[in-house]
N, CA, C and O atoms as a GROMACS GRO file, in nm:
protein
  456
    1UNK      N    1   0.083  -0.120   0.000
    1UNK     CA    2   0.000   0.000   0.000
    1UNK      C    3   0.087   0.126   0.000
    1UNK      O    4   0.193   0.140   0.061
    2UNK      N    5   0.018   0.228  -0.089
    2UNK     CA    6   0.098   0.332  -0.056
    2UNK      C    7   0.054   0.438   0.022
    2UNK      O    8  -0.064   0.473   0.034
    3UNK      N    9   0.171   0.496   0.083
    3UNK     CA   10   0.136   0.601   0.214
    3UNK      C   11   0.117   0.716   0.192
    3UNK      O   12   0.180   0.774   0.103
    4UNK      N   13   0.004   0.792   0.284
    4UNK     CA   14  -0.077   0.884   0.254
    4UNK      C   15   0.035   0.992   0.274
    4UNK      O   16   0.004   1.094   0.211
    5UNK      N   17   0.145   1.003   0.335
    5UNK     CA   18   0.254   1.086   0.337
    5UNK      C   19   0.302   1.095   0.203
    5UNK      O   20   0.374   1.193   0.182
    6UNK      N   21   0.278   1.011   0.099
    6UNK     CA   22   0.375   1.031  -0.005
    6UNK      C   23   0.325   1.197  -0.100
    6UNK      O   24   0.222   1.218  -0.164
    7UNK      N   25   0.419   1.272  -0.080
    7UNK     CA   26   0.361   1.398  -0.178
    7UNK      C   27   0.357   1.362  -0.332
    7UNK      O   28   0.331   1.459  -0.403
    8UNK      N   29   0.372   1.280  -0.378
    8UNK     CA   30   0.333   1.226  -0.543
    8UNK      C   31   0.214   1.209  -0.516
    8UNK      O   32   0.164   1.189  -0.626
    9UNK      N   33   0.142   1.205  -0.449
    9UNK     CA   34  -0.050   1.170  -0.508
    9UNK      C   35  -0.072   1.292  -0.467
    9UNK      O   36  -0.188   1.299  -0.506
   10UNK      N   37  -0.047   1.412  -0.410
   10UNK     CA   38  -0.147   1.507  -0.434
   10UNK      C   39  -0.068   1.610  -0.519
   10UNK      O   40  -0.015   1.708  -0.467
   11UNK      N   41  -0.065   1.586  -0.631
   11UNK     CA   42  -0.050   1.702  -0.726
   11UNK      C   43  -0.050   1.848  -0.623
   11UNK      O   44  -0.126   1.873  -0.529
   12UNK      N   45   0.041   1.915  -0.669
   12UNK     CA   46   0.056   2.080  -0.604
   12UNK      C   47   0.000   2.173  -0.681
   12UNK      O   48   0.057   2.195  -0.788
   13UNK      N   49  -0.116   2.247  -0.650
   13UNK     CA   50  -0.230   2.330  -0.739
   13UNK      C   51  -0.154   2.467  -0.753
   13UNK      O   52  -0.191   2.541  -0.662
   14UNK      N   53  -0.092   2.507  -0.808
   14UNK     CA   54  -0.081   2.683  -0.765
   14UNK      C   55  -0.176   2.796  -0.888
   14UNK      O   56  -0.187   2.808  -1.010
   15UNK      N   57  -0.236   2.869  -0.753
   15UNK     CA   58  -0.337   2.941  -0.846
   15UNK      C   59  -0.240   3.054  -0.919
   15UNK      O   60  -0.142   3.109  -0.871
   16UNK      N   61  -0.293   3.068  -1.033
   16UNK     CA   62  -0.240   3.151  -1.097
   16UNK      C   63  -0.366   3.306  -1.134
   16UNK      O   64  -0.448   3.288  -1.224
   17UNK      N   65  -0.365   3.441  -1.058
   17UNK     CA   66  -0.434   3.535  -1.077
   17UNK      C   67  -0.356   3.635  -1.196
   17UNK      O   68  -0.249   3.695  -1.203
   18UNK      N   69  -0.476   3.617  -1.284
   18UNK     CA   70  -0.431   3.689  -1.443
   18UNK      C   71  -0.497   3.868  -1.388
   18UNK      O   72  -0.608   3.891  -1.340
   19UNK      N   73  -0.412   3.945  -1.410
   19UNK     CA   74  -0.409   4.086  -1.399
   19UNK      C   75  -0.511   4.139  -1.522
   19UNK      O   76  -0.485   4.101  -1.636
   20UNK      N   77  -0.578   4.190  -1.510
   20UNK     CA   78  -0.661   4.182  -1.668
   20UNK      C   79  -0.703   4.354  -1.679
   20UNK      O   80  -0.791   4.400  -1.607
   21UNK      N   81  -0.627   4.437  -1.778
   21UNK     CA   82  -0.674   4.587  -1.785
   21UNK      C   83  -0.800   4.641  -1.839
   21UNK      O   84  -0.879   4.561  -1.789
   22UNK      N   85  -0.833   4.680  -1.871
   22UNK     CA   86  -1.001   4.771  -1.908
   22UNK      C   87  -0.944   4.867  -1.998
   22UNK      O   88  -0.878   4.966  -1.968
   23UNK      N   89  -0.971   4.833  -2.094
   23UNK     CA   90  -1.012   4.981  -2.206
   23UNK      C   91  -1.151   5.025  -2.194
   23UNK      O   92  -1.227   4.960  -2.266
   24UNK      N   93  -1.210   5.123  -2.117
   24UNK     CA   94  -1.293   5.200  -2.151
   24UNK      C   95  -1.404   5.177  -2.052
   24UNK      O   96  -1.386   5.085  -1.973
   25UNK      N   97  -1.516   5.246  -2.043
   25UNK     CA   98  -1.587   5.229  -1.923
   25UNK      C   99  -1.771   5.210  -1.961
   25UNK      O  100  -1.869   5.238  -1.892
   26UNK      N  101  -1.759   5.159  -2.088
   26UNK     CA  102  -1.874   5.118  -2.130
   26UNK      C  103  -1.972   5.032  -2.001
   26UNK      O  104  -1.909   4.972  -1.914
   27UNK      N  105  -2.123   5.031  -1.999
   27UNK     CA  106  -2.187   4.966  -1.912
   27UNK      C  107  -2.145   4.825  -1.934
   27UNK      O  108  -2.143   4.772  -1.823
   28UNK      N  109  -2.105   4.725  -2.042
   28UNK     CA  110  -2.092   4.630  -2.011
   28UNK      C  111  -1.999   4.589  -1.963
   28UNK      O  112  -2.015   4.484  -1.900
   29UNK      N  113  -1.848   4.652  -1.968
   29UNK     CA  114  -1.770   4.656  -1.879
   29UNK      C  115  -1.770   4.613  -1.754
   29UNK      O  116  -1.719   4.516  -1.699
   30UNK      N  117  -1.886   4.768  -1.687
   30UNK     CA  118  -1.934   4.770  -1.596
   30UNK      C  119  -1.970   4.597  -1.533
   30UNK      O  120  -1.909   4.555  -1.435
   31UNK      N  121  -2.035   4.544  -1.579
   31UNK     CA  122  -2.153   4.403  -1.558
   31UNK      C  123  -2.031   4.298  -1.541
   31UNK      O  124  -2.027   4.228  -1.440
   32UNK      N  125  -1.926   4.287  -1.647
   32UNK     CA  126  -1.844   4.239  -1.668
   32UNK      C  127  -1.728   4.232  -1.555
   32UNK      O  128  -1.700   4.128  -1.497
   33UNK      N  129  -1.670   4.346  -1.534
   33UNK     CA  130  -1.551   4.401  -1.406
   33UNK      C  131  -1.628   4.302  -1.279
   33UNK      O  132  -1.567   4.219  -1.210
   34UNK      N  133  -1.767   4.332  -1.270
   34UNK     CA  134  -1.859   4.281  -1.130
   34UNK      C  135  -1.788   4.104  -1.160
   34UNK      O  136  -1.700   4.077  -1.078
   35UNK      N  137  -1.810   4.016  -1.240
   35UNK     CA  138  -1.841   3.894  -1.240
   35UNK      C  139  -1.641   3.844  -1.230
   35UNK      O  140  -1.593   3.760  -1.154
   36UNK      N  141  -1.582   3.912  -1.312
   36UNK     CA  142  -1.483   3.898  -1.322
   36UNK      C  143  -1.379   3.915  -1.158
   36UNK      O  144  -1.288   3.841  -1.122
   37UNK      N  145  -1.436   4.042  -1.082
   37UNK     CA  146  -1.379   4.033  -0.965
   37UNK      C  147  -1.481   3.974  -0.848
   37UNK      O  148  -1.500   4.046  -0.750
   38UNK      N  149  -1.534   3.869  -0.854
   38UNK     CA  150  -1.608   3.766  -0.778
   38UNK      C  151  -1.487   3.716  -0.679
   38UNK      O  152  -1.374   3.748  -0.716
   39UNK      N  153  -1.496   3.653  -0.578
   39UNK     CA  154  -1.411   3.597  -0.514
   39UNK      C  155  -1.378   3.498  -0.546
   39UNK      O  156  -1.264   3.494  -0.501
   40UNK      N  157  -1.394   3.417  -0.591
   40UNK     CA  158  -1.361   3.299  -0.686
   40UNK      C  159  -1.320   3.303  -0.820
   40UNK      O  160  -1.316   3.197  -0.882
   41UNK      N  161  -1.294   3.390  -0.865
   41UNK     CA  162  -1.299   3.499  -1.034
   41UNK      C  163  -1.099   3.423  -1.018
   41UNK      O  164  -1.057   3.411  -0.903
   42UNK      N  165  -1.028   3.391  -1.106
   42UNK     CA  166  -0.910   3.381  -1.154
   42UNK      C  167  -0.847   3.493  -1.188
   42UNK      O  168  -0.726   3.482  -1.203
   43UNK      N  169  -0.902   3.609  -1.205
   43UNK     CA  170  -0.820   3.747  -1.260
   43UNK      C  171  -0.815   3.843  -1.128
   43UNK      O  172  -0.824   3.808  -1.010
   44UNK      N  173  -0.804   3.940  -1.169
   44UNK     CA  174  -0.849   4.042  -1.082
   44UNK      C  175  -0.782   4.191  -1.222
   44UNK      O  176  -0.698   4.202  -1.311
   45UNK      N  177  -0.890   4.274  -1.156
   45UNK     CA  178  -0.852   4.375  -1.233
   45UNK      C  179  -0.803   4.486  -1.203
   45UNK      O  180  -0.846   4.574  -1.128
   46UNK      N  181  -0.691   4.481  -1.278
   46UNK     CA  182  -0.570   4.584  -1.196
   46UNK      C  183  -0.536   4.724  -1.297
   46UNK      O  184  -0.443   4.803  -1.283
   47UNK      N  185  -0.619   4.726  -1.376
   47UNK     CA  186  -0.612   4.885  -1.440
   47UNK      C  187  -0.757   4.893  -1.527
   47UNK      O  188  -0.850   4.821  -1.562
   48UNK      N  189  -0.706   5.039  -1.535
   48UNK     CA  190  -0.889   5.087  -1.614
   48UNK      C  191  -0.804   5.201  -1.690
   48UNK      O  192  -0.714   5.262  -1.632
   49UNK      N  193  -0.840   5.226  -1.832
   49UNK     CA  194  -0.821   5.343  -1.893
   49UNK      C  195  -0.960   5.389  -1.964
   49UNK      O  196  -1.038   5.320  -2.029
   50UNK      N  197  -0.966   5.513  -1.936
   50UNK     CA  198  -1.079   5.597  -1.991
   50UNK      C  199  -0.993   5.697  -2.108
   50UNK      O  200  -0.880   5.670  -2.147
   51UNK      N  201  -1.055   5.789  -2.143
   51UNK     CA  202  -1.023   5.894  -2.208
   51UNK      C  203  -1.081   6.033  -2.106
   51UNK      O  204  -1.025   6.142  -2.102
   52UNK      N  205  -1.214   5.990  -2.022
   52UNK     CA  206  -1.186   6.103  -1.913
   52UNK      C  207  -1.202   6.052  -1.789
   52UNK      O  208  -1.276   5.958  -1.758
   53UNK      N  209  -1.077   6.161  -1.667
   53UNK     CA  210  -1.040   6.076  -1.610
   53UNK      C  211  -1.166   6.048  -1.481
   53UNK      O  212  -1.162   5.946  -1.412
   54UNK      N  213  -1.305   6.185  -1.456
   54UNK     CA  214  -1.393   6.145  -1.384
   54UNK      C  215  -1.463   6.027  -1.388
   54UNK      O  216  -1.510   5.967  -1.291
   55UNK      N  217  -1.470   5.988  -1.529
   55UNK     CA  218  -1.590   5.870  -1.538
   55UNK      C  219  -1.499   5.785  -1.531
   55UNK      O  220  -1.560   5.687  -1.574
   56UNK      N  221  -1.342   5.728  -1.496
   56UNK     CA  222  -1.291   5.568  -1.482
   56UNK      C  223  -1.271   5.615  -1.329
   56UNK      O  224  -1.264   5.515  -1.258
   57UNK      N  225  -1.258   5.733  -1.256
   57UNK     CA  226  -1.297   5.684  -1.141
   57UNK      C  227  -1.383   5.694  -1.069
   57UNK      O  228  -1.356   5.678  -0.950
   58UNK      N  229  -1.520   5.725  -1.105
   58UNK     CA  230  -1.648   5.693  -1.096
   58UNK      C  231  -1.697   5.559  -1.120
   58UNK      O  232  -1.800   5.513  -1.072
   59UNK      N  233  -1.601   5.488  -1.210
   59UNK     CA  234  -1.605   5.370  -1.258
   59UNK      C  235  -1.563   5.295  -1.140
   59UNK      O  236  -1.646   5.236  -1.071
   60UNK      N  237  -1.435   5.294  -1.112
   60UNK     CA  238  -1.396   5.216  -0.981
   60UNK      C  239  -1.486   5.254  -0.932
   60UNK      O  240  -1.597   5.215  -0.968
   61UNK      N  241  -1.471   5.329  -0.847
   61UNK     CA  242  -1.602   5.377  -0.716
   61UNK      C  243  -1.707   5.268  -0.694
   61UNK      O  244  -1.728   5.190  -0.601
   62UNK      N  245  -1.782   5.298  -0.851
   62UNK     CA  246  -1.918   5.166  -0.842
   62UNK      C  247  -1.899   5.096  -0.816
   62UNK      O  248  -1.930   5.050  -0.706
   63UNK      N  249  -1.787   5.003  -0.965
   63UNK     CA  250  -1.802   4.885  -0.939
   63UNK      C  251  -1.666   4.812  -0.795
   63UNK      O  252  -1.633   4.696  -0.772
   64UNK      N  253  -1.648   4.868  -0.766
   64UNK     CA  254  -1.546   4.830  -0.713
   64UNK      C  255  -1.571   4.889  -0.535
   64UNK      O  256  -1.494   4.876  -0.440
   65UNK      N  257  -1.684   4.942  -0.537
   65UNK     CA  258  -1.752   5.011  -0.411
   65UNK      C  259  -1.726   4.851  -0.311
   65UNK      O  260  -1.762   4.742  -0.356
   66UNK      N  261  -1.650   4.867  -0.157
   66UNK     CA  262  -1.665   4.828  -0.096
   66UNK      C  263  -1.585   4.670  -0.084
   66UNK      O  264  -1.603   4.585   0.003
   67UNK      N  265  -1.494   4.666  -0.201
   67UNK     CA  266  -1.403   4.572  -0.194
   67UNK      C  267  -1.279   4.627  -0.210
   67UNK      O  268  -1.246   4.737  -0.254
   68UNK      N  269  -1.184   4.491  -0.147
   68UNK     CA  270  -1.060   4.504  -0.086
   68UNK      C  271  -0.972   4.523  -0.226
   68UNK      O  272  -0.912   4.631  -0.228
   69UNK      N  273  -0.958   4.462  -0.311
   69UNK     CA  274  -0.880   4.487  -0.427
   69UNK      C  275  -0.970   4.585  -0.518
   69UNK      O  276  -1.092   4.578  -0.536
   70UNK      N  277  -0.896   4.660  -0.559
   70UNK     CA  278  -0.944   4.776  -0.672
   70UNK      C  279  -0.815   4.759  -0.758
   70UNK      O  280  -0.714   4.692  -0.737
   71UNK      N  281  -0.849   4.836  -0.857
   71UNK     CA  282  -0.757   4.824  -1.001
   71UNK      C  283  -0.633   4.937  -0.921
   71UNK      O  284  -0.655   5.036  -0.850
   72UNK      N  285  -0.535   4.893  -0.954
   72UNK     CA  286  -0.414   4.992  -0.888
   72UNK      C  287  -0.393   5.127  -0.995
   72UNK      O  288  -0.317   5.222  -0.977
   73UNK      N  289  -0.450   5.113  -1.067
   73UNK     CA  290  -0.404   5.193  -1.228
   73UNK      C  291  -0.487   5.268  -1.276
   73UNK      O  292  -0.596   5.217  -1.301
   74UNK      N  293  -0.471   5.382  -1.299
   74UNK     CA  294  -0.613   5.442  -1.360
   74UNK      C  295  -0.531   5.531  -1.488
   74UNK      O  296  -0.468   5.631  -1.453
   75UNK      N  297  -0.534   5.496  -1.620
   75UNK     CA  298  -0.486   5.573  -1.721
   75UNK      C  299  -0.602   5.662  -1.796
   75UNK      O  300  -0.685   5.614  -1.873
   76UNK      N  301  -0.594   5.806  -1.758
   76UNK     CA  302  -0.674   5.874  -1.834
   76UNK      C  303  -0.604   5.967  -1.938
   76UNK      O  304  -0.488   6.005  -1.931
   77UNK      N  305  -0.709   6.003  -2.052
   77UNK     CA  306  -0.650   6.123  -2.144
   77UNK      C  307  -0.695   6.106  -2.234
   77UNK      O  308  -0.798   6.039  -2.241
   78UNK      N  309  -0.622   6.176  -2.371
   78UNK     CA  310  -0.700   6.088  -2.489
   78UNK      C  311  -0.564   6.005  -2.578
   78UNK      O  312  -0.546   5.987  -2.699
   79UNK      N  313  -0.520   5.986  -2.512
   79UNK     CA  314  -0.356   5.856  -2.519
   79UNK      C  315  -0.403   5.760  -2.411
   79UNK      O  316  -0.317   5.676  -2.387
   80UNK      N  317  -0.517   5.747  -2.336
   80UNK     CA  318  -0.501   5.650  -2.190
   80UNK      C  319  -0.501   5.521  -2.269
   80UNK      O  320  -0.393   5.462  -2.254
   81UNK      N  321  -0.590   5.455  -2.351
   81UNK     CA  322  -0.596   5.367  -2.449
   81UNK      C  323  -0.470   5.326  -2.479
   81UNK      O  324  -0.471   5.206  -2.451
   82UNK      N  325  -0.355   5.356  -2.521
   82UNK     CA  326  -0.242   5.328  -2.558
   82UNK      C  327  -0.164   5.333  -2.437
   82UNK      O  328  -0.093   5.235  -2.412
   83UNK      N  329  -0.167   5.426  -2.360
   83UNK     CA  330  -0.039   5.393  -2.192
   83UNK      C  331  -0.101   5.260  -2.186
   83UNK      O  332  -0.038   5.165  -2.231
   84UNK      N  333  -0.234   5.242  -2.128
   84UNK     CA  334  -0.234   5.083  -2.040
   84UNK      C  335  -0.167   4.987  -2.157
   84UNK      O  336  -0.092   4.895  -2.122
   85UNK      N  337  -0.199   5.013  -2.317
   85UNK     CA  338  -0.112   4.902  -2.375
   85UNK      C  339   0.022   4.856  -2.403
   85UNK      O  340   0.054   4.750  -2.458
   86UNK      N  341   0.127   4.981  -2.341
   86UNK     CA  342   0.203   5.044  -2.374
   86UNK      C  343   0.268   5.011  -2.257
   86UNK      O  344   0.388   4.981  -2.257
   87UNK      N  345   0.175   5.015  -2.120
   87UNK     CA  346   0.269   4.980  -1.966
   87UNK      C  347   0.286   4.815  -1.966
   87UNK      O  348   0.194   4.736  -1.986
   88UNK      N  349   0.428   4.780  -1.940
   88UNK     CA  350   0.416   4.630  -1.942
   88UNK      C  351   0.379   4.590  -1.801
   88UNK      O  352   0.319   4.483  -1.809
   89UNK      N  353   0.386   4.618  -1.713
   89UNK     CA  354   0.341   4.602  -1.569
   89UNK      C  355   0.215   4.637  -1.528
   89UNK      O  356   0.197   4.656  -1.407
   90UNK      N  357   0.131   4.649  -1.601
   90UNK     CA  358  -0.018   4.751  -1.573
   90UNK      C  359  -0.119   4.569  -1.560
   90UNK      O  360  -0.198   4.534  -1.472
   91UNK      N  361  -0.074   4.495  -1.677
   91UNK     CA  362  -0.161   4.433  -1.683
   91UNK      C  363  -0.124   4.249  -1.768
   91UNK      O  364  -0.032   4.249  -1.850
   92UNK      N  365  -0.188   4.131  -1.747
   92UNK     CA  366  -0.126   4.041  -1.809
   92UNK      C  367  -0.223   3.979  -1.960
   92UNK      O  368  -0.194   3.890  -2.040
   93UNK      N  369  -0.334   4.061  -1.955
   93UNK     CA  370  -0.453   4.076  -2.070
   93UNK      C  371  -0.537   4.164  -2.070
   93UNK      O  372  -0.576   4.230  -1.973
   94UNK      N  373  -0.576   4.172  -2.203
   94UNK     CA  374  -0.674   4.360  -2.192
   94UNK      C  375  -0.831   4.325  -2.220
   94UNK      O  376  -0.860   4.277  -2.330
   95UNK      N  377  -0.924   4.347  -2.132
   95UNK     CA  378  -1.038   4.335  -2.215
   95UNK      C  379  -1.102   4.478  -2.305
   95UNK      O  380  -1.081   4.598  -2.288
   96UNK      N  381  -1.151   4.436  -2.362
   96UNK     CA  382  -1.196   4.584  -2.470
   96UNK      C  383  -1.316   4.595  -2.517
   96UNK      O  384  -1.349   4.562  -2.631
   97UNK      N  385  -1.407   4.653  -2.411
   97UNK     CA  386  -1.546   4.693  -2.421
   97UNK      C  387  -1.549   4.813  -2.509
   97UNK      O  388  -1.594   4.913  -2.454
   98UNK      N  389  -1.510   4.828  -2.639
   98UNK     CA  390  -1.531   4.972  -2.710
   98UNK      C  391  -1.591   4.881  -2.838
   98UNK      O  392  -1.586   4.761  -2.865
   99UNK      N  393  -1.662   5.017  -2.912
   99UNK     CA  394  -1.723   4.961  -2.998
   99UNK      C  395  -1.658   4.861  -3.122
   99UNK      O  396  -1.564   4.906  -3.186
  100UNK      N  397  -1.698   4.756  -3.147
  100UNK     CA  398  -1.641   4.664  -3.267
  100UNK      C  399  -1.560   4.710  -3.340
  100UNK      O  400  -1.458   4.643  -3.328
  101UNK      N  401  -1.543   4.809  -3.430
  101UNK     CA  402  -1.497   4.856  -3.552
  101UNK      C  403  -1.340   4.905  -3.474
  101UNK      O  404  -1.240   4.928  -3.542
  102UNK      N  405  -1.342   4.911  -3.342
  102UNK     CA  406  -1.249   4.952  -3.281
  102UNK      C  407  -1.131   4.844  -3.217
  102UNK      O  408  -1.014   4.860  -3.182
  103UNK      N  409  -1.191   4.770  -3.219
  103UNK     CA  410  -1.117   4.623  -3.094
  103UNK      C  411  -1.008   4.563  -3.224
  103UNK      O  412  -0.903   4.503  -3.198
  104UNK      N  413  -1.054   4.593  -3.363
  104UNK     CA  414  -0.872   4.552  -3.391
  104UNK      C  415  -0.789   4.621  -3.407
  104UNK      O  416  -0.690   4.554  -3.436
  105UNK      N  417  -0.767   4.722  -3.406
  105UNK     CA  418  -0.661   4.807  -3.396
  105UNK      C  419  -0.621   4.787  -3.243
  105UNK      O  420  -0.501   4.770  -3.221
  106UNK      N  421  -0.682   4.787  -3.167
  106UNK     CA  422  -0.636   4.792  -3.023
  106UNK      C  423  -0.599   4.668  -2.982
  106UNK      O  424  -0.506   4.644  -2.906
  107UNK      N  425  -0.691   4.570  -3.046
  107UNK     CA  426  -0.557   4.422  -3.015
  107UNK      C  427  -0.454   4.435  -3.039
  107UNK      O  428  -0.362   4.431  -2.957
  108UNK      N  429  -0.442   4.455  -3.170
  108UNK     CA  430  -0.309   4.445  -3.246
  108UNK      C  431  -0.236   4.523  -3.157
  108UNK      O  432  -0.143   4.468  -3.099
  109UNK      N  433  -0.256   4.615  -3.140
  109UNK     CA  434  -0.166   4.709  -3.068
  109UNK      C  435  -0.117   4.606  -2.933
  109UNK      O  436  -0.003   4.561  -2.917
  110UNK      N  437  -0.234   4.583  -2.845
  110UNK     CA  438  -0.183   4.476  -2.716
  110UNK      C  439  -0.128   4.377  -2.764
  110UNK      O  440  -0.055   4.326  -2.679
  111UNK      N  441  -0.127   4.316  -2.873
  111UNK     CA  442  -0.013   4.165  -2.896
  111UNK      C  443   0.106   4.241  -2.946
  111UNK      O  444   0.208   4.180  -2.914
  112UNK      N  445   0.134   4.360  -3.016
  112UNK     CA  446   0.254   4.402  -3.033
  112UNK      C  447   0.322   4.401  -2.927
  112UNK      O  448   0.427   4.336  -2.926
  113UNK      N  449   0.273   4.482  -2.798
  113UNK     CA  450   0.330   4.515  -2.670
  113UNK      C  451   0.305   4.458  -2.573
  113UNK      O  452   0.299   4.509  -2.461
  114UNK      N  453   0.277   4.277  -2.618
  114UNK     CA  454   0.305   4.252  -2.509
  114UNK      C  455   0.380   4.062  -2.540
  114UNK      O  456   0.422   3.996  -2.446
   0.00000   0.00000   0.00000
């Protein structure tokens, strides 16, 4: 028989939390940021860029009202779009709630730089 001491039967789990940035502060975002920073959620979201800077932190505020992790990052302007893609430490994937016609140029841009 083999012994319950042996560390070969329990596989070693290590969680891995994906940093995930925000382009833009669209409502579905909004809905989105909520489900994504669940306590059980694998990411957490550690930046937000707007183009102005009241409404991304009005943005935190909401969604982020009353919990312990908030996004550390807040890139505003009308370049904020490009800093968060542009910072290699901001983030380890981007989601991109902006309108369609828009999300490939701004991928492309995040797989260039990253």
């Amino acid at each position: 028989p083999r012994s319950t001491n042996n560390p070969t039967l329990y596989p070693l789990f290590i969680t891995m939390v994906l940093a995930v940035g925000i382009i833009g502060c669209a409502r579905i975002a909004k809905k989105n940021c909520v489900a994504a920073s669940a306590p059980f959620a694998s990411c957490r979201i550690s930046a937000i860029a707007s183009r102005n800077h009241t409404k991304a932190t009005d943005f935190v505020n909401e969604v982020f009202d009353g919990k312990e992790e908030r996004p550390t990052q807040i890139f505003s302007g009308v370049d904020a779009y490009n800093k968060l893609l542009e910072s290699k430490e901001s983030c380890d994937a981007v989601y991109i709630p902006l309108p369609t016609k828009l999300h490939d140029a701004y991928a492309g841009t995040a797989l260039r730089n990253k």
